[in-house]
C-alpha positions in Angstrom: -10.2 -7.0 19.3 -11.6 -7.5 22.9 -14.5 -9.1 21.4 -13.2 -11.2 18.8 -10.6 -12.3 22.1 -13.5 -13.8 23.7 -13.7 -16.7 20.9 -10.2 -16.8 19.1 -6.8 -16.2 20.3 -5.6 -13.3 19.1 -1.6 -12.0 18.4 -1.1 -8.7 18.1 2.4 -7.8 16.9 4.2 -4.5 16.9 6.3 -3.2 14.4 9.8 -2.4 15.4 10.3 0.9 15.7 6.7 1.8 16.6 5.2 2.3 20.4 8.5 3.1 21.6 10.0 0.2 20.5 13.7 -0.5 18.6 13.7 -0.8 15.3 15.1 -4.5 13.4 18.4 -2.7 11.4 17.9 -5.7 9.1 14.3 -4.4 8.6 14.1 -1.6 6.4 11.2 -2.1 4.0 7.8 -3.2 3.4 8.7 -6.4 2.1 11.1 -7.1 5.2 7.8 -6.7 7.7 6.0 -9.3 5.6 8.7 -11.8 5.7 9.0 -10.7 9.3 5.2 -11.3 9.8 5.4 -14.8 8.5 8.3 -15.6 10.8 6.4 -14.3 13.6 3.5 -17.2 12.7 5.7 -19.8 12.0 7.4 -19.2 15.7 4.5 -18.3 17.7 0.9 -19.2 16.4 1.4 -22.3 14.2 1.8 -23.5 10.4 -1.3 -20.8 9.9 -3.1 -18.0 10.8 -5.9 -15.6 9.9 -4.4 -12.4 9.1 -5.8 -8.8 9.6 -4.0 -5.6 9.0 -5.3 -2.0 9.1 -3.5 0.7 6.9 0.0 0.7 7.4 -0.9 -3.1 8.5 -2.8 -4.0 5.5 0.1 -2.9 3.3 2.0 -5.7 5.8 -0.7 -8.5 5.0 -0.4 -8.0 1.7 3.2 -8.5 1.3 2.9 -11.7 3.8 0.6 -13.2 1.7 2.3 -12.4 -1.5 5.6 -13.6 -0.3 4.6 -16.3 2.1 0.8 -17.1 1.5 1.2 -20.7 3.3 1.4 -18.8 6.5 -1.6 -17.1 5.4 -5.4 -18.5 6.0 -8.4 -15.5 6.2 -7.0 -12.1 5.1 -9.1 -9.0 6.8 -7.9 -5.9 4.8 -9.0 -2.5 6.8 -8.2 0.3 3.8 -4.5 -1.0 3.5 -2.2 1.6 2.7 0.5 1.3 0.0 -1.4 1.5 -3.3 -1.6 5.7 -4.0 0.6 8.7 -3.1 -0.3 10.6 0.0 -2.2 13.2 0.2 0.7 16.0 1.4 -1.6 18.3 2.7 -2.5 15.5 5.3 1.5 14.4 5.5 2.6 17.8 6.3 -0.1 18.2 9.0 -0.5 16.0 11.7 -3.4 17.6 13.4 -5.5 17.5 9.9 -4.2 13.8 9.4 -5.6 12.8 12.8 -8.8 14.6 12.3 -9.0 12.8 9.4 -8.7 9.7 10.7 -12.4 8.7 12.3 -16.1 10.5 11.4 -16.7 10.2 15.5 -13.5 10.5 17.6 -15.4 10.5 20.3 -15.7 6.7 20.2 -12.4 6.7 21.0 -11.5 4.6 23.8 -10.2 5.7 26.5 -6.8 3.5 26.4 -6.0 4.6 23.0 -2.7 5.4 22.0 -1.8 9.1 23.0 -1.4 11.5 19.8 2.1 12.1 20.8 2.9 7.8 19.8 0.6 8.0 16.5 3.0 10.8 15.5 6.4 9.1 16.5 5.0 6.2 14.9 4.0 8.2 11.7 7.6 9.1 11.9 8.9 5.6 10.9 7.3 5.5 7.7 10.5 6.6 6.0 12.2 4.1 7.9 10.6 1.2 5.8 10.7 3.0 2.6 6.6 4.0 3.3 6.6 7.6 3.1 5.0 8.4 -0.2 2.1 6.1 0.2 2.8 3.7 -3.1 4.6 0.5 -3.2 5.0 -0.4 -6.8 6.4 -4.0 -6.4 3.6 -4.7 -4.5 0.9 -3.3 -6.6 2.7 -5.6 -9.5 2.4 -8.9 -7.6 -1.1 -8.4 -6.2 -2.2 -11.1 -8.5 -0.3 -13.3 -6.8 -2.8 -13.5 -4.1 -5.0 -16.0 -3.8 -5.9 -16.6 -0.1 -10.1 -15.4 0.8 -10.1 -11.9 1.3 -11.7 -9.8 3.1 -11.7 -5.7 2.3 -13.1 -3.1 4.6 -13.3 0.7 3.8 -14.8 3.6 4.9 -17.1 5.8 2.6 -15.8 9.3 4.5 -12.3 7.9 4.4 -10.0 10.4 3.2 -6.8 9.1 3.6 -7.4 6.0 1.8 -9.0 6.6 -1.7 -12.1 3.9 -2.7 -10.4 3.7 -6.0 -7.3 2.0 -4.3 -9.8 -0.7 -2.4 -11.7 -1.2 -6.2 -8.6 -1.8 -7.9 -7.4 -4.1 -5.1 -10.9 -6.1 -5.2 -9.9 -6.6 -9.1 -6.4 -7.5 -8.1 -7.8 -10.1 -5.7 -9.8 -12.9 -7.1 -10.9 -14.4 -4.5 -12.3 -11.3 -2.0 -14.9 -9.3 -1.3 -15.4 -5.7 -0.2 -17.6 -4.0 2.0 -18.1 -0.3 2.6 -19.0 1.2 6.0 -21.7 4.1 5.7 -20.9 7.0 8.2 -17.1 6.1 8.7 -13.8 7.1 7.8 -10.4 5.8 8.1 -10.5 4.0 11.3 -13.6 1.8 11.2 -13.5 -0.2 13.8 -13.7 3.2 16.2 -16.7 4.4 14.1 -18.0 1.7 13.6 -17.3 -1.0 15.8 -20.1 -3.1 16.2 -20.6 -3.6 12.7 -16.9 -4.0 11.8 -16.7 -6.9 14.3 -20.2 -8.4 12.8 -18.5 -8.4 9.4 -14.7 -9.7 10.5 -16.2 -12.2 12.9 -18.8 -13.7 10.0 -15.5 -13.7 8.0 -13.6 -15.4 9.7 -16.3 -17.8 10.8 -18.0 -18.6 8.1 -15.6 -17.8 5.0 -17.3 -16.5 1.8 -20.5 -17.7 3.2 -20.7 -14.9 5.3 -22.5 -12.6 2.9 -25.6 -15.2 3.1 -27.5 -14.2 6.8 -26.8 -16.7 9.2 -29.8 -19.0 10.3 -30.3 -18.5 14.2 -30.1 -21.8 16.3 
């Protein structure tokens, strides 16, 4: 995010009920954070926006741009959650889901959230009707999107299955999906310079970022 800051303004919106924050009592689902999201843009960035959304994010994005996909330019999709069940072992564990989360935690930067907020967050996924992992009434409207997609997974990712992020690139017509070699759930730690060479293309050059750029 700091380096896509340097050429686009960026809006970074917290959930209510994570990092401490209250929760919206007239926000209890998936659904409501998507129609949520797309207040947020029409308030505070403009008519449109590009959109990315990592995991519990994604599974936001997607309902923003099935319910409201006018607010909704680029989509960046980092293994969105909401299409399988959970893998319980990692539910019921919290020190095996975070070890699960990155291939090199040692990228991690050093202003990262502290364990102890990633849990209390983790802890609102009932809250929003999230806990099991699978949101049919979305996975029955994915079809409805038709905004340029971008996907993004991890081939060590364990918490987010590549069969969800195939059936999703089917579901979306117009996207494209990328794996990242030597990374699990959170990419953009294990990954981050080529995670930001992907999103930036994306969003710079739309589909025609899968054609090498021509230096100047």
């Amino acid at each position: 995010m700091r380096e896509l800051a340097k050429t686009r303004r960026l809006f970074v919106p917290v959930m209510p009920g994570f990092d401490g924050t209250p929760v919206h009592e007239k926000v209890r689902s998936m659904k409501g954070l998507g129609s949520l999201a797309a207040e947020f843009i029409e308030k505070a960035v403009g008519p449109r926006s590009d959109v990315a959304g990592c995991s519990f994010g994604g599974c936001v994005a997607l309902w923003l741009a099935v319910q409201h996909p006018e607010r909704v330019d680029h989509l960046v999709l980092e293994c969105p959650a909401g299409l399988s069940a959970r893998d319980p072992a990692l539910r019921a564990n919290p020190e095996l889901f975070r070890k699960a989360l990155f291939a090199h935690p040692e990228k991690m930067p050093p202003d990262s959230k502290p364990p102890e907020m990633e849990g209390a967050n983790r802890k609102m996924l009932p809250h929003y009707g999230a806990e099991s992992g699978v949101d049919q009434e979305l996975i029955s409207r994915l079809g409805k999107i038709h905004n340029v997609s971008l996907i993004l997974h991890g081939v060590l990712d364990r918490i987010i299955p590549k069969e969800d992020m195939q059936r999703l690139k089917q579901q979306l017509k117009n996207s494209y999906l990328i794996y990242f070699w030597d990374a699990a759930h959170g990419i953009e730690v294990d990954q981050p310079e080529r995670a930001l060479e992907a999103v930036r293309g994306f969003l710079e050059r739309s589909g025609a970022f899968v054609v090498p750029a021509i230096p100047a």
